[in-house]
C-alpha positions in Angstrom: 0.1 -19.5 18.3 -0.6 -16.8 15.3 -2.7 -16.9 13.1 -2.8 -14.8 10.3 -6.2 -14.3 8.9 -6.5 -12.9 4.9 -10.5 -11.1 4.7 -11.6 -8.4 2.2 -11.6 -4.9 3.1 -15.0 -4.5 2.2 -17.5 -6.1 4.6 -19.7 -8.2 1.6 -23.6 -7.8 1.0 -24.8 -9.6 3.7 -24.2 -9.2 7.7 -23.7 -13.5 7.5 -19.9 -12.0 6.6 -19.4 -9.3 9.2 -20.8 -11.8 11.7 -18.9 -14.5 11.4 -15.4 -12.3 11.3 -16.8 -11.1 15.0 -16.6 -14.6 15.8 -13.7 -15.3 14.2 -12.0 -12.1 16.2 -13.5 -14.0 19.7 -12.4 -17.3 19.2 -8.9 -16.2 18.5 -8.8 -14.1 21.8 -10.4 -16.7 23.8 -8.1 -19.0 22.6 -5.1 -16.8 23.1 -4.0 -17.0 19.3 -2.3 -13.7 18.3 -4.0 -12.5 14.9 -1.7 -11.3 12.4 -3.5 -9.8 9.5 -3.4 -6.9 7.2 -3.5 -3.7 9.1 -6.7 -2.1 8.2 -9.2 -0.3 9.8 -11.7 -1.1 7.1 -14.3 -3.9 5.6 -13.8 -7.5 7.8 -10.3 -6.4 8.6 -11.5 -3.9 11.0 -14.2 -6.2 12.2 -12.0 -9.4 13.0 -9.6 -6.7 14.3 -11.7 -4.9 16.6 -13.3 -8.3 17.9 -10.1 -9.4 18.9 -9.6 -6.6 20.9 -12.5 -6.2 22.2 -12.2 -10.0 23.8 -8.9 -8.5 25.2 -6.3 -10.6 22.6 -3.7 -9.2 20.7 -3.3 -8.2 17.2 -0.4 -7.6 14.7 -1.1 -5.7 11.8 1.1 -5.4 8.8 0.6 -2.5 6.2 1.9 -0.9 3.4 2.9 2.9 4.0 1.1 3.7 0.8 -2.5 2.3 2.7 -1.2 3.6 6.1 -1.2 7.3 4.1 -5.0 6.5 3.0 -5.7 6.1 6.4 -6.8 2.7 6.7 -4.2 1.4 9.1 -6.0 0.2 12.8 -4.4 2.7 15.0 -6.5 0.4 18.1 -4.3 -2.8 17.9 -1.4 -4.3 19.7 1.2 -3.8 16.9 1.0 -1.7 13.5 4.1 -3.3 11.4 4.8 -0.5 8.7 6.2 -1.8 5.7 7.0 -0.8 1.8 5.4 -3.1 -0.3 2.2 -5.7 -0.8 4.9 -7.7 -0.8 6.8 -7.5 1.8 4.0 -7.1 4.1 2.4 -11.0 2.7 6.2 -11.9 3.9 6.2 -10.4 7.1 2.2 -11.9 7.7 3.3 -15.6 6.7 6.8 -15.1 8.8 5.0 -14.3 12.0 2.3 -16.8 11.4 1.4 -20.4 12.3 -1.5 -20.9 10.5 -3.6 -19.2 7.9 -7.7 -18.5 7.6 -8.9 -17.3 4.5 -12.4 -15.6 5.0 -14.5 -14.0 2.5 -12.9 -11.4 0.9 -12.0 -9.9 -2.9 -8.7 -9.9 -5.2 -6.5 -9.0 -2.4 -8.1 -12.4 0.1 -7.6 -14.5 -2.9 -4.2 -13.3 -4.4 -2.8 -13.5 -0.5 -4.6 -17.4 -0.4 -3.3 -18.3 -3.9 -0.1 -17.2 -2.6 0.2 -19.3 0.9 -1.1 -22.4 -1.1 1.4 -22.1 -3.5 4.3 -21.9 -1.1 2.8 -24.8 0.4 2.9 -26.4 -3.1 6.7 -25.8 -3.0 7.5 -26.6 1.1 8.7 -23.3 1.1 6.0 -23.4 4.6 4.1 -26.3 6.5 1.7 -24.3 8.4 -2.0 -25.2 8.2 -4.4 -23.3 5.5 -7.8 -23.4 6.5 -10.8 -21.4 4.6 -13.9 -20.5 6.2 -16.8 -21.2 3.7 -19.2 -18.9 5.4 -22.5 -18.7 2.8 -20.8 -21.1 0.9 -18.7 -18.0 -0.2 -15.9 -20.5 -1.2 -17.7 -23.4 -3.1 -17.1 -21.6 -6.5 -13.2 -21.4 -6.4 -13.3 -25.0 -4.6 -14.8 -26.6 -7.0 -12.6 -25.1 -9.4 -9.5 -26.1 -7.5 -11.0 -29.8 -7.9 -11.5 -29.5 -11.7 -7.5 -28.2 -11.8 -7.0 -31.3 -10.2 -8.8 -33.4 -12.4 -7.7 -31.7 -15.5 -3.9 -32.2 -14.7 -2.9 -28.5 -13.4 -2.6 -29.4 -9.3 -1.3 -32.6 -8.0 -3.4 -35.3 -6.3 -3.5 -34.7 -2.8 -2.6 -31.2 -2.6 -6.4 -29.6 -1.9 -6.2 -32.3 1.5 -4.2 -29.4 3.0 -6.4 -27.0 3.1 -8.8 -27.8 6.0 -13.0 -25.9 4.7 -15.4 -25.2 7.4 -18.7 -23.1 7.5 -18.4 -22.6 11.4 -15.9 -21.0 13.5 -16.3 -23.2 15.7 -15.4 -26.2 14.0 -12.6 -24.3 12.1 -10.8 -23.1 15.5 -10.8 -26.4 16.6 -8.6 -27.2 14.5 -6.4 -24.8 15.5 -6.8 -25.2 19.1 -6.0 -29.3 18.8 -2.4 -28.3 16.6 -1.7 -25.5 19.1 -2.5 -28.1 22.1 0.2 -30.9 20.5 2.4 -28.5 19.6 2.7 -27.5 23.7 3.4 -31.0 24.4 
């Protein structure tokens, strides 16, 4: 199974962040799930990256040329996937995926979330989204996507696909139990 993981390319105030995209990196090797993310070298990228590696998995990377040139693309993974555009390269990430995990992150981890939740909206995929609420990071925008609900702007029912955790360990589970049926 791949998972594509969407995390800021800063590493956040607070080791809680850089700490829990280490665990993040070992669950998904210890669980075999390829991680297919954005190709940097940098911020939680780097450190979800490297722990991957590290725990002897495998990593895709997909990155822009333009980054690639600013030298932020992971040289130390699996696969470096060189595309043209932040666009084509949130393609390429949701084509090779079978799940999403949003981690902490800035405009770039939001944008990329937005994005998979609205093609969800629109069937245009069915994978899982799940969001890892580390330092209750997330609570802000989540209770914002509530009051869109409530005020008329998201459909009833459409937050119950995204799966919230503040663990790893309960958030790969859910991933491990899909990736367990799916082999049946």
């Amino acid at each position: 199974m791949n998972i594509c993981v969407f995390c800021g390319s800063a590493t956040g105030a607070t080791s809680i962040y850089r700490q829990a995209a280490t665990d993040l990196g070992k669950a998904l090797a210890e669980h075999s799930f390829t991680l297919i993310y954005g190709g940097g070298n940098v911020g939680l990228m780097g450190i979800v990256a490297d722990a991957v590696m590290k725990h002897g998995g495998k990593v895709i990377g997909v990155i822009p040329d333009f980054l690639l040139k600013r030298e932020v693309g992971h040289r130390g993974i699996t696969e470096l996937i060189i595309v043209d555009s932040m666009h084509e390269r949130k393609k390429k990430m949701a084509d090779l995926a079978n799940g999403f995990i949003a981690l902490p992150g800035g405009w770039g981890t939001l944008e990329e979330l937005a994005e998979v939740l609205t093609w969800r909206q629109l069937r245009l995929i069915h994978n899982p989204v799940a969001i890892l609420n580390v330092n209750s990071f997330y609570d802000a925008l989540l209770a914002q996507m509530k009051h869109m609900t409530q005020e008329g702007f998201l459909q009833p029912g459409l937050l119950d696909v995204v799966r919230v955790e503040t663990t790893v360990e309960k958030l790969i589970s859910g991933f491990v139990d899909r990736s367990a049926n799916a082999s049946l």
